[in-house]
KEKE-3310 file (N, C-alpha, C; in steps of 0.2 Angstrom, whole numbers, plus 5000, padded with zeros to 4 digits):
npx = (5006:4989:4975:4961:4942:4941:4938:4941:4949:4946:4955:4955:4962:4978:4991:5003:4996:4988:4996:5005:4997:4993:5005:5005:4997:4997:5006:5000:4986:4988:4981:4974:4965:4970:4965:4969:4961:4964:4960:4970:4981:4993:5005:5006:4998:4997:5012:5016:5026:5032:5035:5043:5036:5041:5055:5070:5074:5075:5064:5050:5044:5028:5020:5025:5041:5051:5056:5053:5060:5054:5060:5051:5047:5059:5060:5049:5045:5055:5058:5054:5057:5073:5071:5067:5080:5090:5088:5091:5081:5077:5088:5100:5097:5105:5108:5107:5092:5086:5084:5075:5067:5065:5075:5078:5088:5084:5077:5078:5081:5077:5080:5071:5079:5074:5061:5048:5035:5043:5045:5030:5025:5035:5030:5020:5021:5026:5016:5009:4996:4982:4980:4971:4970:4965:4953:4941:4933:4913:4903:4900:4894:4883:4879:4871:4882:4893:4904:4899:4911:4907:4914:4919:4917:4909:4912:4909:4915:4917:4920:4924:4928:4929:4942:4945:4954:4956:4957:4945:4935:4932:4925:4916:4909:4904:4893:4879:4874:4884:4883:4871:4876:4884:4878:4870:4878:4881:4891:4903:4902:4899:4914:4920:4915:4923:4935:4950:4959:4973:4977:4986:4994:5006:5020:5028:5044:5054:5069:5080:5095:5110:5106:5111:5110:5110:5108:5113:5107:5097:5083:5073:5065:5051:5048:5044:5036:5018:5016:5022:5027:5039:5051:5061:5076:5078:5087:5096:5090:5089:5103:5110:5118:5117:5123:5118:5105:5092:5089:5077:5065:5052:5039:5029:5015:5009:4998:4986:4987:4984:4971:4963:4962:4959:4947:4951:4956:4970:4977:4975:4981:4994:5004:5006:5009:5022:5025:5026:5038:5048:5051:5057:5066:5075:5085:5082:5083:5071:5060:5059:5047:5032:5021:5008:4997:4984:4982:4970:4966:4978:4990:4984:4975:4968:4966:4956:4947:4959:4966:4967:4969:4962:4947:4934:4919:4910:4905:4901:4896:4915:4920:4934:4938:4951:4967:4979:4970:4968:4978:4991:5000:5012:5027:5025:5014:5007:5011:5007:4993:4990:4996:4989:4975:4977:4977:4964:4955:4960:4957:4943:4941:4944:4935:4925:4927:4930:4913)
npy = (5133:5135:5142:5133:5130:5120:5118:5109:5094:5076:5061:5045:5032:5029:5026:5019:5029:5035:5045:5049:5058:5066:5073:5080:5086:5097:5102:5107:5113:5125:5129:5123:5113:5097:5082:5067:5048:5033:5016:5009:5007:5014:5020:5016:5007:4993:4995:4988:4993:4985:4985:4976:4972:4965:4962:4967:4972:4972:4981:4972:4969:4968:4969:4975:4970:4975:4986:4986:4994:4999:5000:5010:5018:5024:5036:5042:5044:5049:5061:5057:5046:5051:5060:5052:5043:5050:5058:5046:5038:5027:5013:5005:4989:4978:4963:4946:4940:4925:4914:4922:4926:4936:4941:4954:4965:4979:4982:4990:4987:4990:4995:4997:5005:5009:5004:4998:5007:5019:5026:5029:5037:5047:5056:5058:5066:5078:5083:5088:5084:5083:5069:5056:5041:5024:5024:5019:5020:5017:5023:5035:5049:5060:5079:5088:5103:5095:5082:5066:5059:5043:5035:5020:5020:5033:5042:5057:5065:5081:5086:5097:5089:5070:5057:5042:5028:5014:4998:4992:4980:4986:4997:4996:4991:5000:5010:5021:5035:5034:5021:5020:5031:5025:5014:5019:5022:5010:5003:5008:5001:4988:4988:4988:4979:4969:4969:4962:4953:4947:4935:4934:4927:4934:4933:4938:4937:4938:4944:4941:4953:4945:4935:4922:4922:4909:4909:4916:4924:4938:4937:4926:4915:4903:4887:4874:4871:4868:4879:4889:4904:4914:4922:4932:4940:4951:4962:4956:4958:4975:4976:4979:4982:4984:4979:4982:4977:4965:4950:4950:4943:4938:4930:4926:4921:4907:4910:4900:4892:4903:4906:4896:4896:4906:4915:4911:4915:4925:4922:4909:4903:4906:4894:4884:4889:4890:4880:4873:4883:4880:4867:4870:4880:4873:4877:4889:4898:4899:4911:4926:4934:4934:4938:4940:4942:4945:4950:4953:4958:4957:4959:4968:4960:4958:4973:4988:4993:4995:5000:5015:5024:5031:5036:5047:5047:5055:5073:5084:5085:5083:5065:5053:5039:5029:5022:5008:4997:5003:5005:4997:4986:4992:5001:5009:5012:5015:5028:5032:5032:5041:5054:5052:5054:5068:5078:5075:5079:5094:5096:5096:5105:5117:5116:5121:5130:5141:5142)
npz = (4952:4959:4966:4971:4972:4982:4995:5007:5005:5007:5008:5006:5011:5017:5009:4996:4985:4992:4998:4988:4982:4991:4992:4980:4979:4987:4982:4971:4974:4984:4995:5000:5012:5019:5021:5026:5029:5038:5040:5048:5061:5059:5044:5027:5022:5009:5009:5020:5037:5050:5069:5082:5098:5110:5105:5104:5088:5069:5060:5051:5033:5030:5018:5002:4997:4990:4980:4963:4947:4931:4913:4907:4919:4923:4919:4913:4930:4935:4947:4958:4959:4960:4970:4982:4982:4985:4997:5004:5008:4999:4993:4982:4978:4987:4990:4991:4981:4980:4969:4961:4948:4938:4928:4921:4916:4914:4922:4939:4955:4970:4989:5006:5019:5030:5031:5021:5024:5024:5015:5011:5022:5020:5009:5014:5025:5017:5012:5023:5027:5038:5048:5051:5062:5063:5057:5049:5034:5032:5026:5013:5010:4998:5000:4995:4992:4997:5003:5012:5024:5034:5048:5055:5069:5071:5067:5059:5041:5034:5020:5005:4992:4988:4988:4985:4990:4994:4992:4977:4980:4995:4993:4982:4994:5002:5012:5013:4998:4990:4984:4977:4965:4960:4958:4945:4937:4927:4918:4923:4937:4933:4927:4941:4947:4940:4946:4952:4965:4973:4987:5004:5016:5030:5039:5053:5061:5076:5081:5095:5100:5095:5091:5078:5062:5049:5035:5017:5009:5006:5003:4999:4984:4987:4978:4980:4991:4998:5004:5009:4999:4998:5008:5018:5026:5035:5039:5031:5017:5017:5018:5030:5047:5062:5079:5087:5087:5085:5072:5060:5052:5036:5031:5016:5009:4998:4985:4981:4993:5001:4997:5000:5013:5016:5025:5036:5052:5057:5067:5068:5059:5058:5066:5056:5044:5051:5054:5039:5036:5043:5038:5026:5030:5042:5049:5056:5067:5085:5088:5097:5096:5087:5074:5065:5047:5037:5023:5013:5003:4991:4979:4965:4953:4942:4935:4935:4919:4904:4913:4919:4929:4938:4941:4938:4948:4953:4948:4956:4972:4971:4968:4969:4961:4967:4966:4965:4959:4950:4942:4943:4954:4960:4967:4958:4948:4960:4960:4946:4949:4957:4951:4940:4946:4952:4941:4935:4944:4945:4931:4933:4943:4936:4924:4932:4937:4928:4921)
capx = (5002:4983:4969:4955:4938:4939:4942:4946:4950:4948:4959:4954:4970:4986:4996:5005:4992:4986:5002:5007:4992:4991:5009:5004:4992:4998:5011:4996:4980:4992:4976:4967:4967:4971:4962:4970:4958:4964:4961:4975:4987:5001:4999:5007:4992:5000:5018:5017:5032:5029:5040:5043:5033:5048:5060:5074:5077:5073:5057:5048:5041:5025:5018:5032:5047:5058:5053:5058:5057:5056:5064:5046:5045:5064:5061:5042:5043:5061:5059:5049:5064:5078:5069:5068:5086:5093:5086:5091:5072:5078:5095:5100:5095:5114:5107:5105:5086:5087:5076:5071:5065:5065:5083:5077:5094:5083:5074:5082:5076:5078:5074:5070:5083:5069:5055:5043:5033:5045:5042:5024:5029:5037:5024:5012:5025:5028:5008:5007:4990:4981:4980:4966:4972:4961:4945:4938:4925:4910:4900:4899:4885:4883:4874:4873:4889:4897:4905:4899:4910:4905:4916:4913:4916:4903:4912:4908:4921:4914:4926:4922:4927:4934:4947:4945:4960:4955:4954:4942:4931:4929:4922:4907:4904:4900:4886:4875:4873:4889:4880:4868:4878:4889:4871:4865:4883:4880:4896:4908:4899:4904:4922:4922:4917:4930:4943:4952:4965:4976:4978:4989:4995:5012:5022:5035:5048:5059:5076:5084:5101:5113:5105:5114:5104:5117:5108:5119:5102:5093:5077:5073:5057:5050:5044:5045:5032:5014:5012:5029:5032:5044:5057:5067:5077:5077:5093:5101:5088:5091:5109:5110:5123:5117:5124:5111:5097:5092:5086:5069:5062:5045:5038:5023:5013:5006:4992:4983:4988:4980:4963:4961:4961:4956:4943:4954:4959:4978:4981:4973:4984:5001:5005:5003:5014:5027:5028:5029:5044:5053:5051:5060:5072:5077:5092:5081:5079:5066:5059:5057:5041:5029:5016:5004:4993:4980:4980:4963:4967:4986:4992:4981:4975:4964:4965:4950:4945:4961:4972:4964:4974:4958:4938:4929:4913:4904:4907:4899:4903:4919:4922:4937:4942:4960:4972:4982:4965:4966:4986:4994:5003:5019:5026:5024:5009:5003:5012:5004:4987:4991:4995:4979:4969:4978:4978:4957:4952:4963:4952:4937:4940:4946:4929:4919:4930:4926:4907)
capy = (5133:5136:5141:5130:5129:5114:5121:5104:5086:5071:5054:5038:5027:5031:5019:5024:5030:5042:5050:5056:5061:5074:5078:5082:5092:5101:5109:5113:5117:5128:5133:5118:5108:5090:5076:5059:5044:5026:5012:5004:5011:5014:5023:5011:5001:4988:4994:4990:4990:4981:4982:4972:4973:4963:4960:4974:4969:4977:4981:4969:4971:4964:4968:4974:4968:4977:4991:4985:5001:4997:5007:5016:5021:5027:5042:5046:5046:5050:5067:5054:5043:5055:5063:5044:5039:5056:5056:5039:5032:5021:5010:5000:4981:4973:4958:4942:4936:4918:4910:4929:4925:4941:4942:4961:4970:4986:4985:4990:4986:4994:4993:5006:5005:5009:4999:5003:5012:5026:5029:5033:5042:5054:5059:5061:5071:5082:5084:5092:5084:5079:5062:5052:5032:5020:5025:5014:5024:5013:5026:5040:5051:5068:5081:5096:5100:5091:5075:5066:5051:5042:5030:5013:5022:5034:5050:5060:5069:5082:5088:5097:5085:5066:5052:5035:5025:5007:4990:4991:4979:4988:5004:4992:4989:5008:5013:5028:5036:5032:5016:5024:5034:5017:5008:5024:5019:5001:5001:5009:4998:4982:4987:4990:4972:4965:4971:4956:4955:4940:4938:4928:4928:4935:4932:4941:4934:4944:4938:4945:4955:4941:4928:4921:4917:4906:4910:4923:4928:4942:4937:4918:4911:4897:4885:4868:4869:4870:4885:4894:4907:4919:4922:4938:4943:4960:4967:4956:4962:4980:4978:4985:4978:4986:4973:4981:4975:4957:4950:4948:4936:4941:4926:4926:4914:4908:4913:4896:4892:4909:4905:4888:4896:4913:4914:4908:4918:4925:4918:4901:4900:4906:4889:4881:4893:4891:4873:4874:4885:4873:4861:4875:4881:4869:4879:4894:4898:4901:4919:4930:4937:4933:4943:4937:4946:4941:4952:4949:4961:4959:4961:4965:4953:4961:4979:4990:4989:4999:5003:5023:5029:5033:5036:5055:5044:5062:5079:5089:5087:5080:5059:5051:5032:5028:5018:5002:4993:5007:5003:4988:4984:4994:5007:5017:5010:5019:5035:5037:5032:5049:5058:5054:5058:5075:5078:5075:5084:5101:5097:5097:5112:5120:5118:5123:5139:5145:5143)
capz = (4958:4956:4971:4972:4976:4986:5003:5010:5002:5009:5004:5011:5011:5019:5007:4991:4980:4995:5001:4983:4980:4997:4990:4973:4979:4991:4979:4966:4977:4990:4999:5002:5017:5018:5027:5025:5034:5037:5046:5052:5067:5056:5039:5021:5017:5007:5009:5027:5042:5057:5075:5088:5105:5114:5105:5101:5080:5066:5058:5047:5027:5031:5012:4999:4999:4986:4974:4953:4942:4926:4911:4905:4924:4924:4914:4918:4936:4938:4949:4961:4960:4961:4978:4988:4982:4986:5003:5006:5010:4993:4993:4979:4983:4984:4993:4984:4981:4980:4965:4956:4941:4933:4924:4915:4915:4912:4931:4945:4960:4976:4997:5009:5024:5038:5027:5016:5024:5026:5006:5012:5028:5017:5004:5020:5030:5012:5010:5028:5028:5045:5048:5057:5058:5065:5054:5044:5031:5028:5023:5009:5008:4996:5004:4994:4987:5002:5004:5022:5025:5041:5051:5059:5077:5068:5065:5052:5040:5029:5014:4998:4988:4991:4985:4989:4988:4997:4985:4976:4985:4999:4987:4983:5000:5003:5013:5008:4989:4984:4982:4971:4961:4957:4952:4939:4932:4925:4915:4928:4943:4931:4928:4945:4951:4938:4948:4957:4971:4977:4993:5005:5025:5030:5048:5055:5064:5078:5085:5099:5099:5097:5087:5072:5057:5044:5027:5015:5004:5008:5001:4994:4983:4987:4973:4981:4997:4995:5009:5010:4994:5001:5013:5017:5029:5033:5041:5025:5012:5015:5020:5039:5050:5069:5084:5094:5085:5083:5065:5057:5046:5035:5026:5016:5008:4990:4983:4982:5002:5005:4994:5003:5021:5017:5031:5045:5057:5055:5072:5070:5053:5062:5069:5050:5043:5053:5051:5033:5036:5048:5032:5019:5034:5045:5054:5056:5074:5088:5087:5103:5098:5082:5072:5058:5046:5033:5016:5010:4994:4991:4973:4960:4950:4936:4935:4929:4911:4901:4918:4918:4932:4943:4939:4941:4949:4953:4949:4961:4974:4965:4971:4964:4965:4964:4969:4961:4957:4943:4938:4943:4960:4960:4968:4950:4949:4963:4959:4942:4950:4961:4945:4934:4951:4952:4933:4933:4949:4942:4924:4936:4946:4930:4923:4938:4937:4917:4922)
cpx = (4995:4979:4966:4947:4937:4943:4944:4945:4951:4951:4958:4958:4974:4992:5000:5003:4992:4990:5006:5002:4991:4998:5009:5001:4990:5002:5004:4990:4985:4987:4972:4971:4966:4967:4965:4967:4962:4962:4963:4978:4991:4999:5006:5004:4997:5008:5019:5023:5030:5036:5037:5039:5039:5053:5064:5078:5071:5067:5056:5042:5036:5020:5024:5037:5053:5055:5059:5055:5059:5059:5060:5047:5053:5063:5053:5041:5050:5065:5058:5056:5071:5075:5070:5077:5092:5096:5088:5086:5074:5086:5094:5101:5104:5114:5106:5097:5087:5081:5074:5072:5066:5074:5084:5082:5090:5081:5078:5079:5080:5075:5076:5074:5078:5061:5051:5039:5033:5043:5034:5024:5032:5036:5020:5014:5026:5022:5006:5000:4988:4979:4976:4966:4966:4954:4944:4932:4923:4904:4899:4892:4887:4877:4873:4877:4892:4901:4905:4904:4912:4909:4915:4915:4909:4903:4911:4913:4917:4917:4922:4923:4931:4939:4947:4950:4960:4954:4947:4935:4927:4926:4914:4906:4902:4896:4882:4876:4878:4887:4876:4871:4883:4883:4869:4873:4886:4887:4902:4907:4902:4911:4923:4922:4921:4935:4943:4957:4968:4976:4984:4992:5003:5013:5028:5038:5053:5063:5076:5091:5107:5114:5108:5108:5109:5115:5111:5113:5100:5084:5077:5065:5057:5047:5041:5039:5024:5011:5016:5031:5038:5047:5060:5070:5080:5083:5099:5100:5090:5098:5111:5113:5122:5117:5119:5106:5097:5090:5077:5067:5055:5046:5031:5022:5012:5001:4987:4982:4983:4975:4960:4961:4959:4953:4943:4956:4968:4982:4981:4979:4993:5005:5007:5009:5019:5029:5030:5037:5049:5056:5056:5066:5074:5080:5088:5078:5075:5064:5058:5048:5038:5024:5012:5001:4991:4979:4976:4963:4977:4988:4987:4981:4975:4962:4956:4953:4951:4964:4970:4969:4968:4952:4934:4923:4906:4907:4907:4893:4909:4921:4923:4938:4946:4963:4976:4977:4964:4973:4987:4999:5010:5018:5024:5017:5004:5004:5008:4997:4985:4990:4990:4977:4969:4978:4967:4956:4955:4958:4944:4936:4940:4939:4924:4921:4929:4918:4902)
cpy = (5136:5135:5138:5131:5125:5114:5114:5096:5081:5064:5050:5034:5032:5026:5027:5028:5039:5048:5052:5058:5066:5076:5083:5089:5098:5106:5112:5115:5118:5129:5128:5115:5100:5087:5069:5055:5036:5023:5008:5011:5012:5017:5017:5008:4994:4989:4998:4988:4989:4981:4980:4974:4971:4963:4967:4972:4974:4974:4974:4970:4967:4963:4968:4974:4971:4981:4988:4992:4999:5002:5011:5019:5026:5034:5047:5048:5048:5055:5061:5047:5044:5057:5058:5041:5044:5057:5051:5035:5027:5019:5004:4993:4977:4966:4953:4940:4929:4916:4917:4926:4930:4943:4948:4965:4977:4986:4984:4990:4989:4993:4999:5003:5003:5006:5002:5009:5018:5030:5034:5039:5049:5059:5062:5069:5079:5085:5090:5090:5082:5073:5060:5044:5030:5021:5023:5019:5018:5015:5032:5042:5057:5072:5088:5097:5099:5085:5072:5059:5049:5035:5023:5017:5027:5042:5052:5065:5075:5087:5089:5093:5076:5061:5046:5028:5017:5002:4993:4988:4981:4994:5000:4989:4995:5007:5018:5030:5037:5025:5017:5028:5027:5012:5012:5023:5012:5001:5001:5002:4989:4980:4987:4980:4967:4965:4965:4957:4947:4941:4932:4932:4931:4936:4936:4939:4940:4940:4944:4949:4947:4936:4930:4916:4917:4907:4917:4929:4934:4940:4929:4917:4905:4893:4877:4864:4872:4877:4891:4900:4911:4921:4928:4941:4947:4964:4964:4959:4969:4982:4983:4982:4982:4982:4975:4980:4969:4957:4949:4944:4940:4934:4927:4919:4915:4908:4905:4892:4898:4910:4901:4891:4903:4917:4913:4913:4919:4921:4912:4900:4902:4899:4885:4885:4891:4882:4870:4877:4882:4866:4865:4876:4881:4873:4885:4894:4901:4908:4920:4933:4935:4938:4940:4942:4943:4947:4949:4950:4963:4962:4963:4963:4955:4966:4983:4991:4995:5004:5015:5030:5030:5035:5041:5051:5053:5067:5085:5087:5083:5072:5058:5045:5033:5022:5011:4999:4998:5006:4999:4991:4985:5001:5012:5015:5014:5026:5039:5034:5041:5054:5059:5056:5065:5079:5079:5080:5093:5101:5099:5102:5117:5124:5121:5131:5143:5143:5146)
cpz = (4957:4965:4970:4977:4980:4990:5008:5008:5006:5005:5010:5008:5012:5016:5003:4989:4985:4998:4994:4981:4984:4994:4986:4976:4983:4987:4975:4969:4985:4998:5001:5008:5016:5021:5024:5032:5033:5042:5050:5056:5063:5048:5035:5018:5016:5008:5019:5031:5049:5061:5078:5094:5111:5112:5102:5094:5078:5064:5052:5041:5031:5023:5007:5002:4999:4982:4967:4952:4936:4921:4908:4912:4925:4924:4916:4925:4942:4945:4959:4966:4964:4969:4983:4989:4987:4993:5007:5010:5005:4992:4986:4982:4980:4987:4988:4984:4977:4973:4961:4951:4934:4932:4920:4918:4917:4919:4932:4950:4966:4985:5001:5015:5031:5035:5024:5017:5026:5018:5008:5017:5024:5013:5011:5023:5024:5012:5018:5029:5035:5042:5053:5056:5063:5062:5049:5041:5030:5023:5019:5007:5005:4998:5001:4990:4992:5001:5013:5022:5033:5044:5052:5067:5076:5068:5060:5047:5035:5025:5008:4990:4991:4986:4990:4985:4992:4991:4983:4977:4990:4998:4987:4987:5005:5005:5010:5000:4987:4980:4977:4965:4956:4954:4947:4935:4930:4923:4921:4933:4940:4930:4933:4949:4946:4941:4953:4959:4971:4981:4996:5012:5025:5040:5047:5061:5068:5084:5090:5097:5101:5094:5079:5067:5051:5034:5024:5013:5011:5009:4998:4995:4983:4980:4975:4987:4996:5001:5008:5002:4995:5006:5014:5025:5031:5035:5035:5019:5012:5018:5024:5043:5057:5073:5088:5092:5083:5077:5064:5053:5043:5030:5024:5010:5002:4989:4983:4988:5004:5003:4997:5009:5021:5023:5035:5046:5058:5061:5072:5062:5056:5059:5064:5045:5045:5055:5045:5032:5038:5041:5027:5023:5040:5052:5056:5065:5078:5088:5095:5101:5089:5078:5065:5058:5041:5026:5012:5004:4993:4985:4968:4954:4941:4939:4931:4923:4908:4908:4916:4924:4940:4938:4943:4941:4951:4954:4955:4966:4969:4971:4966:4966:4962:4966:4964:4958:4949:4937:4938:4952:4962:4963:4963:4949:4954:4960:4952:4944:4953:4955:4943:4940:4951:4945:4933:4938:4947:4936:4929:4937:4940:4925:4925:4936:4932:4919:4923)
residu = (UNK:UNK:UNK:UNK:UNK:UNK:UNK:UNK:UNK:UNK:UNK:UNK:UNK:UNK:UNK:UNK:UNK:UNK:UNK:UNK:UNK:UNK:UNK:UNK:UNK:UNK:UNK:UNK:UNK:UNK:UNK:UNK:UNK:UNK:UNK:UNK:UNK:UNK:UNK:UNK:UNK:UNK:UNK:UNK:UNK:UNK:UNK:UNK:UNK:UNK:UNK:UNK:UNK:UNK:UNK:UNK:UNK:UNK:UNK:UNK:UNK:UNK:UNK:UNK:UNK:UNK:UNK:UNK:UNK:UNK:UNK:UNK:UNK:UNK:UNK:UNK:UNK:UNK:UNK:UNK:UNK:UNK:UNK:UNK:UNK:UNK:UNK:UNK:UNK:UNK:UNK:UNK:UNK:UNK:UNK:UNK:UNK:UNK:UNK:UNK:UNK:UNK:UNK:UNK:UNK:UNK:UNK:UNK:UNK:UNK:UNK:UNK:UNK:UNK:UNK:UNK:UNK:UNK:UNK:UNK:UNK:UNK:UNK:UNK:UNK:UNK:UNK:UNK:UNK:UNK:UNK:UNK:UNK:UNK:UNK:UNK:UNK:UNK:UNK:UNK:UNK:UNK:UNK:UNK:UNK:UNK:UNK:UNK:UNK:UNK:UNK:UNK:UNK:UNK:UNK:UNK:UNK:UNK:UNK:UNK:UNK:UNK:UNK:UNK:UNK:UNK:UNK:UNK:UNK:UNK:UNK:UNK:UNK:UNK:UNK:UNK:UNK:UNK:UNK:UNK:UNK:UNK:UNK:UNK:UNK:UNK:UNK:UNK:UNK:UNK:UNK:UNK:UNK:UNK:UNK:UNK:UNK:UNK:UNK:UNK:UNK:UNK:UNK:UNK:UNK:UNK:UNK:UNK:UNK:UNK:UNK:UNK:UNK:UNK:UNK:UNK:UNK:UNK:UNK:UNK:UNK:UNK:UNK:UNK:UNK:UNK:UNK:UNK:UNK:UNK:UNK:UNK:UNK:UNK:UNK:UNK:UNK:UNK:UNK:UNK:UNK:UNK:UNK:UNK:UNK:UNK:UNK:UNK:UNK:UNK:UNK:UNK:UNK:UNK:UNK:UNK:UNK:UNK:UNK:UNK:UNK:UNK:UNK:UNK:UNK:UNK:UNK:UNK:UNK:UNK:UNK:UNK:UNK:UNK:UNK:UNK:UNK:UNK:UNK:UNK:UNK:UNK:UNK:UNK:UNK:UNK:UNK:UNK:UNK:UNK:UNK:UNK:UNK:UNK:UNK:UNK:UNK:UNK:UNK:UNK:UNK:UNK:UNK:UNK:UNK:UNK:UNK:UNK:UNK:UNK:UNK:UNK:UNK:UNK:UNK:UNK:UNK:UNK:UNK:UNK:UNK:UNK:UNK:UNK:UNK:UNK:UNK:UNK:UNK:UNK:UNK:UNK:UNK:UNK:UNK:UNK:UNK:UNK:UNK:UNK:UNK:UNK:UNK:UNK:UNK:UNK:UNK:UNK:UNK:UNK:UNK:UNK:UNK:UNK:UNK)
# end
């Protein structure tokens, strides 16, 4: 454990990436204050959980579905492992997924009982960081040795150093001289606009206490429908049998369904969705209450140039980009984006402090 100069850090994202990154860094900068900013009501980013408004059933994945670990991440990020499985936030997936393709003995996959975004929930909760949801940054500015970053309602946050954990995309759509600093960096600024995302719509379906739903799977891939990829039903996926909670359905779509309409409106695409489904699963009955949602930036596609972990864009103040646009789209993916973040920002202070 090591003091710090950087009396208080801010992290934009509340997904994976940002919530082991405030963990990290709470056990080795003891003395620093946290600031975790997101924009959504609810913190997981892409590993989000969605409830009901009426209906009394369980929650729905509305991003991951299922955590694989492969057998390089077993051993590297085992501590990481071991603490979720422990805890029981990670259950071994004993459900069938219908159509998986992947036959790698060595993965093991896994689902979170209370949804994914309990994984994040409990890095955030370990981090003790404050949390402010609904703030969208759209603007970075350095003032000094300050970091300003400025909301869209049009707060201002002002941290000694920060961590920007959003797709990449929305990085070079920064306001203020972080935009400068990303144009005096031609090479960075080009792997930056290489990075590409998939995207693709996902519903949530929610039954009442009572309703019977006859498929055994937990999860099935679509391959046959030109809208429909995946299916999972969520009280089978993670193997949960409570009478008093009705079922859930989460379906999302495929990537070239979700290119062709990108631009629509989750509501106006709903409708469309859910027709295609009727087509795949016939016997699947009327929901009590619905939810869509539009994943502009869902999996990534193309990582930056040589997967780095994260990018020390300005030392001082210290700004760092991170997130899966620097690994790949997994939960370990996130977790060593956290790493190298916490790994450089430690080399940074390190040097500031021998000076």
């Amino acid at each position: 454990m090591m003091k710090t100069a950087m009396e208080r850090i801010g992290i934009v994202g509340a997904g994976m990436t940002g919530a082991t990154l405030a963990s990290l860094l709470r056990t080795e900068c003891a003395e620093s204050k946290l600031l975790v900013l997101d924009k959504g009501r609810g913190v997981g980013g892409r590993m989000s959980t969605s409830r009901s408004m009426k209906a009394n059933s369980f929650t729905v994945d509305l991003g991951a579905q299922y955590i694989s670990i492969t057998e390089a991440y077993k051993d590297k990020h085992h501590r990481f492992h071991d603490e979720l499985t422990s805890e029981g936030i990670l259950k071994t997936l004993s459900s069938e997924i219908d159509g998986h393709r992947n036959k790698d003995l060595s993965v093991t996959n896994y689902v979170a009982p209370e949804g994914v975004s309990s994984i994040v929930k409990h890095f955030l909760n370990q981090s003790g960081a404050e949390l402010k949801k609904s703030e969208q940054i759209t603007r970075v500015d350095v003032n000094g040795n300050k970091v300003q970053m400025t909301s869209d309602s049009g707060q201002m946050y002002e941290c000694d150093s920060a961590v920007l954990t959003m797709p990449v995309p929305q990085i070079l759509q920064l306001q203020g001289s972080i935009a400068d600093i990303i144009n005096s960096k031609p090479d960075v600024k080009q792997n930056l606009e290489n990075v590409s995302y998939s995207s693709r719509f996902a519903v949530g379906l929610f039954y009442n206490p009572g309703t019977k739903i006859s498929y055994t799977w937990g999860g099935k891939y679509i391959t046959e429908n030109p809208c429909v990829r995946f299916v999972a039903i969520e009280n089978k996926k993670r193997g949960l049998n409570n009478p008093k909670l009705g079922p859930s359905v989460t379906v999302h779509t495929n990537v070239p369904f979700s290119l062709e309409n990108l631009e629509q409106d989750k509501n106006v695409m709903v409708p469309t969705i859910l027709q295609h489904l009727r087509d795949v699963l016939p016997e699947l009955p009327e929901p009590a209450e619905i939810k869509g949602h539009k994943w502009r930036f869902s999996q990534v596609h193309k990582a930056y140039v040589n997967n780095p972990g994260c990018v020390v864009l300005n030392e001082s103040p210290l700004i760092v980009l991170a997130g899966d646009g620097f690994t790949h789209s997994t939960m370990d993916g996130c977790i060593a984006s956290a790493i190298s973040t916490k790994d450089a920002m430690l080399r940074v202070i390190g040097s500031k402090s021998n000076i």
